[in-house]
N, C-alpha and C positions, 0 to 999 in steps of 0.2 A: 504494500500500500504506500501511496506515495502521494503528497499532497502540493500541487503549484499553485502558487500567483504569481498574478501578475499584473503590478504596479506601473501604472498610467494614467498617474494625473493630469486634468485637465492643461497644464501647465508644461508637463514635461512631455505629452504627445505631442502637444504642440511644435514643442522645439524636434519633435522627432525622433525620440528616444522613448524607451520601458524599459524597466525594472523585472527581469524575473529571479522568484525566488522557490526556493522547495524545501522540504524535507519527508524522508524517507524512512519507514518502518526496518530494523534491519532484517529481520525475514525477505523484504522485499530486496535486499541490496545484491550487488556483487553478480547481475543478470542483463546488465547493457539498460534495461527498461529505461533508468534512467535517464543518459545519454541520447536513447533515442527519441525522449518524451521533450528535452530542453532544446535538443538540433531542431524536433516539429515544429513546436514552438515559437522557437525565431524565428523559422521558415513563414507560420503563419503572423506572427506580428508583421514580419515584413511587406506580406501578400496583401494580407485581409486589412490591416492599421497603417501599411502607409509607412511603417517606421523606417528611419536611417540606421537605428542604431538598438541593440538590447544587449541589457548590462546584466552582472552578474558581481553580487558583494560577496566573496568567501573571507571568509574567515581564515587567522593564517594559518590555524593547527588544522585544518579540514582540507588533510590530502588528497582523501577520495571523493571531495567537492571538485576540485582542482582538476583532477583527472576526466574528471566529467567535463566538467569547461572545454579543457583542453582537447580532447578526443569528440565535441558535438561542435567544433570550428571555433570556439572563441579564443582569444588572443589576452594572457595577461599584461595588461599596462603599465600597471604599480600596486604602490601600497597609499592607500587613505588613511592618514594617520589620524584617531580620535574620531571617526568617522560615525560611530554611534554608539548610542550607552544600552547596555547591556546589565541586568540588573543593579541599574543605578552606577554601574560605571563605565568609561568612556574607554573602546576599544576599537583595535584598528581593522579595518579590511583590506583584503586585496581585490581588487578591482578588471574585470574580465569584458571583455566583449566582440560581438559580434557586429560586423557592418554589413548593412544591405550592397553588393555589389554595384557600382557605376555602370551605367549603360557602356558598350563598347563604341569609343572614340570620343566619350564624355569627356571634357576639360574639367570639370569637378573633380 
């Protein structure tokens, strides 16, 4: 079992990006599902929303987040340091995404 959102406020579709997020049962882990549910995913943000861009906030101990990113085409950026509080304390993410391709011969 495995549980997505995906975060697109009014404000940030706008500029043409989403937020997705997940978590996963571990019964359910360690079988691709995942990976192939966050590569659809982007695929349909980009299709259906229009998006340029869907991000991805791991966490820096969460290797097998990483791998996921990694292996469904997202590209790590960096690190966002204090980026959100987390039982009341202020913790950092790493920062991943995916971009919708440019038409071919686009100067964007």
């Amino acid at each position: 079992m495995a549980v997505f959102t995906l975060r697109q406020g009014r404000r940030v579709l706008d500029l043409g990006r989403v937020g997705l997020g997940y978590w996963v049962l571990p019964s359910a882990r360690g079988r691709g599902l995942v990976r192939e549910a966050v590569a659809g995913l982007a695929d349909w943000a980009f299709d259906q929303l229009g998006s340029w861009r869907v991000e991805l906030c791991i966490e820096p101990w969460n290797e097998p987040s990483k791998q996921v990113a990694l292996s469904a085409g997202f590209v790590r950026e960096g690190l966002l340091r204090n980026w959100q509080a987390v039982a009341g304390r202020r913790s950092d993410v790493e920062m991943f995404s995916r971009v919708r391709p440019l038409a071919s011969g686009s100067d964007d």
